[in-house]
matplotlib code that plots the C-alpha trace (Angstrom):
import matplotlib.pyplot as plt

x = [-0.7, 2.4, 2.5, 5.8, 5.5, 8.2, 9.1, 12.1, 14.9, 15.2, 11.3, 11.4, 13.1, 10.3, 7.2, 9.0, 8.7, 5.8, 4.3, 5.9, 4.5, 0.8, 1.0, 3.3, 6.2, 9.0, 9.1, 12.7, 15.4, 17.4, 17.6, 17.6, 20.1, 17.1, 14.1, 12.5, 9.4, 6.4, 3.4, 0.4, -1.3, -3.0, 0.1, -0.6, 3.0, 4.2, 7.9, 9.2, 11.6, 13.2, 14.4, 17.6, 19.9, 22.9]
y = [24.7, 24.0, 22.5, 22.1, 19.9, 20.1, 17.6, 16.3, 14.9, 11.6, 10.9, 11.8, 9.0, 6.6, 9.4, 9.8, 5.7, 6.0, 8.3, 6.7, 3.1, 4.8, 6.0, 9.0, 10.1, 11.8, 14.5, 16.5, 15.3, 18.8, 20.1, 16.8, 18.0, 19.7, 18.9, 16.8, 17.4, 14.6, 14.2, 11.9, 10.7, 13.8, 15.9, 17.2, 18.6, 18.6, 19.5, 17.5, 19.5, 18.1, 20.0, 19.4, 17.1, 16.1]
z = [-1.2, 0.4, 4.2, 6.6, 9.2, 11.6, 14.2, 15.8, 14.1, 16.0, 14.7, 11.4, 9.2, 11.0, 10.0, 6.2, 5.7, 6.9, 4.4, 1.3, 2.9, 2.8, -0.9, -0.6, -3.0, -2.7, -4.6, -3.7, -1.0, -2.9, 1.0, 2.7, 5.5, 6.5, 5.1, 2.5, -0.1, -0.5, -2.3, -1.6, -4.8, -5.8, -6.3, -2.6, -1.4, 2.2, 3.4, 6.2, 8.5, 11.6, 14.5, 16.9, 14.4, 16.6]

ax = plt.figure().add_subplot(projection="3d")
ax.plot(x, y, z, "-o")
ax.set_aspect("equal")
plt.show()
């Protein structure tokens, strides 16, 4: 299973760090002027999308 999270863009560099500091991974930045892909340790996938980039 695949989950998008989306938030806005002026929070998500701060939640991304966060998520690698607590174990995650990154897994693809292929689309990273829009989103990017993580994993926690289990291989669990999340994409990271941000809305309203100035």
């Amino acid at each position: 299973m695949l989950v998008d999270v989306w938030m806005p863009h002026d929070q998500a560099e701060a939640r991304v760090a966060a998520a690698i500091a607590a174990g995650g991974r990154l897994v693809s930045d292929e689309h990273a002027s829009a989103w990017l892909t993580l994993a926690d340790a289990e291989d669990s996938e999340v994409d990271v999308a941000w809305m309203g980039r100035d």
